[in-house]
N, C-alpha and C positions, 0 to 999 in steps of 0.2 A: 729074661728082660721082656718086661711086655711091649707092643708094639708101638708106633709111633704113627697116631692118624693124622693126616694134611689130606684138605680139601684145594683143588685148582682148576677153579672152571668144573667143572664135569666130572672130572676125574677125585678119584678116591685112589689116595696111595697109603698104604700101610710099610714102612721100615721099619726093622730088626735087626740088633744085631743078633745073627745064630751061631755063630762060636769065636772064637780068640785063642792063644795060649794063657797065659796066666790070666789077666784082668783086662776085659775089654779099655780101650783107648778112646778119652772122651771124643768125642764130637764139636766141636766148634762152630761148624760151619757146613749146614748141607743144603744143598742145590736140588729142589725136584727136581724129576726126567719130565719132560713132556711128554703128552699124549701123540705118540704119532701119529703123522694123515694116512699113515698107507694102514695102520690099524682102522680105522674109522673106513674108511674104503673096502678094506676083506670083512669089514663086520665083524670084527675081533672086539672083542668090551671087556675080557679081562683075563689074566695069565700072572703067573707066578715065577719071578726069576731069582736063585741064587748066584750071587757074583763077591767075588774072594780079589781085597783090593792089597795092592805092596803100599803100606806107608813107611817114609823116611823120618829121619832119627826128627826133622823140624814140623813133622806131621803133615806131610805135603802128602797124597795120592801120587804114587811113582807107575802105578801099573791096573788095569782090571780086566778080571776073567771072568767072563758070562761061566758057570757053573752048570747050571740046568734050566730050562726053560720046562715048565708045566701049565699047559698040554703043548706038545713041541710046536705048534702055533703061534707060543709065546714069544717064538722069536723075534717075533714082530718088534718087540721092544727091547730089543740088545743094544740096539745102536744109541738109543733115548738114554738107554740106565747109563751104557757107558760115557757119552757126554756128558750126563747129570753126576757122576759118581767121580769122574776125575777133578771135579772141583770140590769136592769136599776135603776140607782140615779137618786135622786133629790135633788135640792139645801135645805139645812136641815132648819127647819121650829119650830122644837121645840115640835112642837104636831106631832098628829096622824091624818093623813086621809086620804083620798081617794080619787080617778078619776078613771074617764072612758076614753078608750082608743078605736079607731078604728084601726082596719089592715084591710086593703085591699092587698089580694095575687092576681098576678097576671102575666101567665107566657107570655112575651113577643114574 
C-alpha cells in the first residue's frame, strides 16, 4: 500500500498501513499526531514509528502499541502517535483485530 502524505504546519507525515491478517480494514477517520514541543526543543525533526493498534468488531481503536522507534530518539513522538492514533475508526467489521501502522515525522 503506498503511503499516505498530509502536510500540517511544518510537519510532513507519511501513514502506512505495514501489515494486517487477511485484508487491511478501511480507514474512516484519521487524526494526525501533532508535532511535539519537546521534539522542537531536542532538535529532533524527524523519526520513524511502528505502532500495532487493537480495533473492535464497531472499528473503534481499543488499544496502541509503540512498536519501534527509529532512531531510538524517535521517542519523542510516542506519546503524539498514541493520542493521534486512538481516535482513528475503522469501517466496522464485526470482529476483533489488528494492524500495523507506519508514521513517519518529518519537519519540513
Amino acid at each position: 500500500m503506498s503511503p499516505i502524505h498530509r502536510t500540517a504546519g511544518a510537519l510532513l507525515m507519511a501513514l502506512a498501513l505495514v501489515q494486517s491478517a487477511a485484508a487491511d480494514p478501511k480507514i474512516i477517520k484519521k487524526v494526525p499526531p501533532d508535532f511535539p514541543e519537546e521534539a522542537t526543543r531536542r532538535n529532533i525533526s524527524d523519526g520513524t514509528l511502528k505502532a500495532k493498534l487493537s480495533i473492535d468488531g464497531q472499528g473503534a481503536v481499543t488499544a496502541v502499541q509503540i512498536l519501534e522507534a527509529v532512531p531510538p530518539k524517535a521517542k519523542v513522538f510516542n506519546d503524539a502517535a498514541v493520542a493521534a492514533l486512538s481516535k482513528w475508526r475503522f469501517e466496522p467489521s464485526g470482529k476483533g483485530e489488528s494492524v500495523e501502522i507506519k508514521l513517519v515525522f518529518a519537519q519540513e
